[in-house]
C-alpha positions in Angstrom: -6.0 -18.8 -5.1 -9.4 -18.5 -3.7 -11.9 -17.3 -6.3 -13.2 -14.4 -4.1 -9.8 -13.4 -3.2 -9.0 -13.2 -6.6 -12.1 -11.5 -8.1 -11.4 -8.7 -4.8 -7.4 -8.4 -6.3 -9.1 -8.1 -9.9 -11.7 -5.5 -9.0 -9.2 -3.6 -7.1 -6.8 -3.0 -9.5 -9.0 -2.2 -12.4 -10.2 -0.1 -9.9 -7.2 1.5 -8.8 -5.6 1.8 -12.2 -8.4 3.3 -13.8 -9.0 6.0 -10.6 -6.3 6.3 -8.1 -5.9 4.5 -4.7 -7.2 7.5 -2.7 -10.1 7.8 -5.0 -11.2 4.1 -4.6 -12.8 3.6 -1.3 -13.4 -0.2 0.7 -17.4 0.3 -0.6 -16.7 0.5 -4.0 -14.9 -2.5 -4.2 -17.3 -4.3 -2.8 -20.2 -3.1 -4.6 -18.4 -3.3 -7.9 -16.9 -7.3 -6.8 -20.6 -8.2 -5.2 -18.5 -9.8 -2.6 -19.6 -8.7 1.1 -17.3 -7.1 3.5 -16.4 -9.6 6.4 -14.8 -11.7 3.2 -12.8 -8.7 1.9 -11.6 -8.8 5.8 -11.3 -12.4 5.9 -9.1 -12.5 3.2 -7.2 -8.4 4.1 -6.7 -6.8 7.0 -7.4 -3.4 5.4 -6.9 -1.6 2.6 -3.3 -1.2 2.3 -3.2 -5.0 2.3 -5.3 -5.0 -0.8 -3.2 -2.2 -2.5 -0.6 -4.0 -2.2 -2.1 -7.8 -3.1 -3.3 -5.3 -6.6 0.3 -4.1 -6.5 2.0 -7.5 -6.8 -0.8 -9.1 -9.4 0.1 -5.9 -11.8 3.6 -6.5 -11.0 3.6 -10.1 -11.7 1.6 -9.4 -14.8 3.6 -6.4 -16.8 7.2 -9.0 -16.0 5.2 -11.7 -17.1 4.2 -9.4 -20.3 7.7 -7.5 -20.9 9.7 -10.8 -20.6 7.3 -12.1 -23.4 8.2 -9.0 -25.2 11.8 -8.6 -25.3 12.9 -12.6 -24.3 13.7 -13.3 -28.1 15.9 -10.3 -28.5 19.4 -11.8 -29.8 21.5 -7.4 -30.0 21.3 -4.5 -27.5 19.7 -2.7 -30.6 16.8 -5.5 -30.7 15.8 -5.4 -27.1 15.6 -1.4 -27.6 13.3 -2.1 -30.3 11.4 -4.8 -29.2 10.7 -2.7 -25.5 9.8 0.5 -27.0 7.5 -1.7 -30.3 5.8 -3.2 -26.8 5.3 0.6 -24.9 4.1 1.9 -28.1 1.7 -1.1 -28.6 0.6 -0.9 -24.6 0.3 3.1 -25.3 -2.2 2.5 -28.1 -4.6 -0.3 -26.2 -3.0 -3.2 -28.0 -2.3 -5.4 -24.8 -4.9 -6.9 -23.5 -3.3 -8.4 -20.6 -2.1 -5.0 -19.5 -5.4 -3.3 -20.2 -6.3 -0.2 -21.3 -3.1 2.5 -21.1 -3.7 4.6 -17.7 0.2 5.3 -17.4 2.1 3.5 -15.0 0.2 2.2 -12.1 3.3 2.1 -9.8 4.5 5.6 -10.7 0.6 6.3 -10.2 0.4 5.0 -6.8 4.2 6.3 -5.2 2.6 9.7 -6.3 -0.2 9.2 -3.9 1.7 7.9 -1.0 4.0 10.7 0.2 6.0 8.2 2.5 8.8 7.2 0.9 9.0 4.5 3.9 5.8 2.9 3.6 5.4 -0.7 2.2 3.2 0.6 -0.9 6.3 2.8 -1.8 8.9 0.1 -1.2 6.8 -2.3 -3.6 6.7 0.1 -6.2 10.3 0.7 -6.2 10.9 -2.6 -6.2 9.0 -3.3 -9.5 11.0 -0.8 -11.1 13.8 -2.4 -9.8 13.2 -6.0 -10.9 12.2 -4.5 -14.0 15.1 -2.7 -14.8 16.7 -6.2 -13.9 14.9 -7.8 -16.8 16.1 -5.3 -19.0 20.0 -5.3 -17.8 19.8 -9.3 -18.0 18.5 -9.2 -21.9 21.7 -6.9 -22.7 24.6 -8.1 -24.2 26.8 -4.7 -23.4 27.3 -4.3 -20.1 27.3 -0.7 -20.1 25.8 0.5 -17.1 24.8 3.8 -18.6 23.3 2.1 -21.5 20.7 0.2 -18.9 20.3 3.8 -17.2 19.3 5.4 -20.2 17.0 2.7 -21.9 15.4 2.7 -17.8 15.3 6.8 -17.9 13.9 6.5 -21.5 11.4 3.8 -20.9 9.9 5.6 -17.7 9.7 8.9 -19.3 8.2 7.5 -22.4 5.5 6.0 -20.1 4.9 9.6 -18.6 5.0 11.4 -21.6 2.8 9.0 -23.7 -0.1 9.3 -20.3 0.4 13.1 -19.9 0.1 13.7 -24.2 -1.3 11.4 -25.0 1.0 10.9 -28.2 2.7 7.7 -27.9 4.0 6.9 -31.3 5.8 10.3 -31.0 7.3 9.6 -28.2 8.8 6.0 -29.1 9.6 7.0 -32.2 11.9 10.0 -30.4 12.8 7.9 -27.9 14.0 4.9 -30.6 15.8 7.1 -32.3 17.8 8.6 -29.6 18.2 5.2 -28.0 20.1 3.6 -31.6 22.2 6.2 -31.6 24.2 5.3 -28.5 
């Protein structure tokens, strides 16, 4: 990838992540990046194209990051574990590649984009989806409910843990519920 084009996809989504999409205007980018604005435009058409470049670079990073966490899981009860040890870890600004814990960028960004229809909100449920693939694949039961409620759990936990700021808490709760099934 081009080194500009990357360094406009990093600022972006630290950007993004850290303040919202609506809250993060073409400027700031640049003035934060240093790069000049015909080579934002010669590399995006505008800034939906961007969100969504910063949407599939977090993407790519967090599967890249959760299959590393949960690939060596050999029970149902392990990968439960192993994904919540990982949350609580994120949670508590332990994964560098993740950076710091801002909540779910993709539950960050559907809340700003009211249109259900719109390529930013397809993307982002599409993460969730390919994520909750992940998961299902790493299960040895194939209890459809099971996936559900790890899924349910895990998304949640991620809310919760932003919005109290309480993490342990919540994976502990959330471990606990999830070993008794």
């Amino acid at each position: 990838m081009n080194k500009k084009r990357a360094l406009l996809i990093d600022t972006a989504l630290a950007l993004f992540y850290k303040k919202g999409i609506n809250s993060v205007g073409i400027n700031e980018i640049l003035t934060t990046s240093g790069i000049a604005k015909k080579t934002l435009y010669g590399h995006f058409d505008g800034k939906e194209a961007l969100v969504l470049a910063a949407l599939k670079q977090r993407h790519d990073n967090f599967i890249t990051w959760l299959e590393g966490k949960i690939s060596e899981a050999k029970s149902d009860q392990e990968v439960i574990r192993r994904l919540f040890n990982a949350l609580e870890s994120w949670f508590n600004n332990k994964e560098p590649s993740l950076g710091d814990f801002r909540g779910c960028f993709f539950i960050n960004t559907a809340a700003e984009f009211s249109d259900k229809d719109s390529n930013i909100s397809r993307y982002c449920s599409e993460h969730k989806e390919e994520v909750k693939l992940l998961i299902k694949n790493k299960l040895t039961s194939p209890s459809p409910l099971l996936l559900d409620a790890i899924c349910i759990m895990k998304e949640g936990a991620i809310t919760s843990a932003y919005v109290t700021g309480n993490g342990s808490e919540v994976i502990s709760k959330c471990i606990k519920i999830l070993s008794a099934l």
